[in-house]
C-alpha positions as a Markdown table, in Angstrom:
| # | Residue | x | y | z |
|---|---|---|---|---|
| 1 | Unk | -11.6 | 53.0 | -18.3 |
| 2 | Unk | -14.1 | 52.8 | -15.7 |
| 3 | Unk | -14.8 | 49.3 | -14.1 |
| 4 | Unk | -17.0 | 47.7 | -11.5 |
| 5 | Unk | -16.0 | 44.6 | -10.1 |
| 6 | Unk | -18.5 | 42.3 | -8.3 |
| 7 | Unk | -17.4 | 40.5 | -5.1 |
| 8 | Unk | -19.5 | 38.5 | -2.3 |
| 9 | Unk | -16.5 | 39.1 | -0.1 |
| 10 | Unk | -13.7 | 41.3 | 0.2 |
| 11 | Unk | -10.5 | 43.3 | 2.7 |
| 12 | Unk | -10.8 | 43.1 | 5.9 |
| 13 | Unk | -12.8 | 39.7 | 5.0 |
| 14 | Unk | -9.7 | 36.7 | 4.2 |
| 15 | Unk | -11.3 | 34.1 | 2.6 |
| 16 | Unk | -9.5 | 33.3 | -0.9 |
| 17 | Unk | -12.5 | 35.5 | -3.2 |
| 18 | Unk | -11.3 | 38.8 | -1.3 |
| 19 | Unk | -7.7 | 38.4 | -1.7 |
| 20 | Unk | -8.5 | 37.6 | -5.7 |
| 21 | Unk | -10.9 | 40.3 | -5.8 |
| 22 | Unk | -8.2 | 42.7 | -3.8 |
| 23 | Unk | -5.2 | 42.1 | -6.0 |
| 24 | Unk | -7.1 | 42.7 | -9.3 |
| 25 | Unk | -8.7 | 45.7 | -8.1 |
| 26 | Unk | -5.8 | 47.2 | -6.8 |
| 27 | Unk | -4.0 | 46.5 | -10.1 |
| 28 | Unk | -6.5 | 47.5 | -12.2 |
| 29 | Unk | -6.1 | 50.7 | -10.4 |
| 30 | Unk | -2.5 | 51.5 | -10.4 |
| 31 | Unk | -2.9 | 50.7 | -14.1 |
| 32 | Unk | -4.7 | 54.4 | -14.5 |
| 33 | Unk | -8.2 | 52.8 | -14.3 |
| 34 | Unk | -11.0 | 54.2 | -12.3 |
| 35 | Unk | -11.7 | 50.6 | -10.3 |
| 36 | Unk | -15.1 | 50.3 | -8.3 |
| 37 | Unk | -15.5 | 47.3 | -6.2 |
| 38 | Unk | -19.4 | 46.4 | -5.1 |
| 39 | Unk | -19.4 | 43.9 | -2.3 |
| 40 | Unk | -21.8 | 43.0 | 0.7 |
| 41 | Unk | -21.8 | 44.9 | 3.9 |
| 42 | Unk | -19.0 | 44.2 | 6.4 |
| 43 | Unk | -20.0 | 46.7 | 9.9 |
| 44 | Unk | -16.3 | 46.4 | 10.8 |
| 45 | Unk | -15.2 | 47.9 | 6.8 |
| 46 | Unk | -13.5 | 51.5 | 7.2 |
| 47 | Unk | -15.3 | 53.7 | 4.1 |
| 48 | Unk | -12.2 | 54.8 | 1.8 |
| 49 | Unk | -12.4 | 58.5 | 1.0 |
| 50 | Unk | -14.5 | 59.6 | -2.1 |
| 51 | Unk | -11.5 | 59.8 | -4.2 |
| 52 | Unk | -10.0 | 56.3 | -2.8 |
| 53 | Unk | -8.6 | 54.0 | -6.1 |
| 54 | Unk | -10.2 | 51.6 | -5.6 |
| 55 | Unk | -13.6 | 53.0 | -4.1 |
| 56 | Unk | -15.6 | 50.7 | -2.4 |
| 57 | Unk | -19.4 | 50.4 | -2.6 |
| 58 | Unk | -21.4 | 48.3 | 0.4 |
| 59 | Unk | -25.0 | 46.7 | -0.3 |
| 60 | Unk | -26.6 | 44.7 | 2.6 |
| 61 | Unk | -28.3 | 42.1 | 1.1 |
| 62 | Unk | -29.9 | 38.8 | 2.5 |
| 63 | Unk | -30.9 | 35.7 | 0.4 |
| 64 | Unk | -29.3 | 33.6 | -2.5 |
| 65 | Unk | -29.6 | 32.9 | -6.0 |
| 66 | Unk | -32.7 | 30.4 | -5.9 |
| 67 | Unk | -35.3 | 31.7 | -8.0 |
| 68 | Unk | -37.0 | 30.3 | -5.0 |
| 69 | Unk | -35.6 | 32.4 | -2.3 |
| 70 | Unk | -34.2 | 35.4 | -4.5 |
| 71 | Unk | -32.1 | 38.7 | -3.1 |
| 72 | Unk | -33.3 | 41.2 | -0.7 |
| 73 | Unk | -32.0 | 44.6 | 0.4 |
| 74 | Unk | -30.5 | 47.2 | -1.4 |
């Protein structure tokens, strides 16, 4: 099964959301699944290969939530 997980943080970021996210990606993974993880842009984040388990995907974007304030970048 293919899944994408959505994280604001994650490895080599510690706060308590990245180690969650971590774990359940990883063990999504060793379970045979093909694990994508989508997280915010981290400059100091080595890229994992193309045919890493679980890949990683990096989006810089700026802004929240708020209707009023909304989500830039791409």
């Amino acid at each position: 099964m293919r899944i994408l997980i959505t994280t604001c943080t994650y490895p080599p970021q510690a706060d308590g959301v990245a180690e969650a996210a971590v774990v359940l990606a990883r063990d999504l993974a060793r379970r045979g699944h093909d694990v994508t993880v989508a997280t915010e842009f981290q400059p100091d984040r080595k890229p994992d290969a193309p045919d890493a388990s679980p890949r990683v995907m990096q989006f810089k974007l700026t802004g929240n939530a708020s209707w009023r304030i909304g989500v830039q970048g791409g």
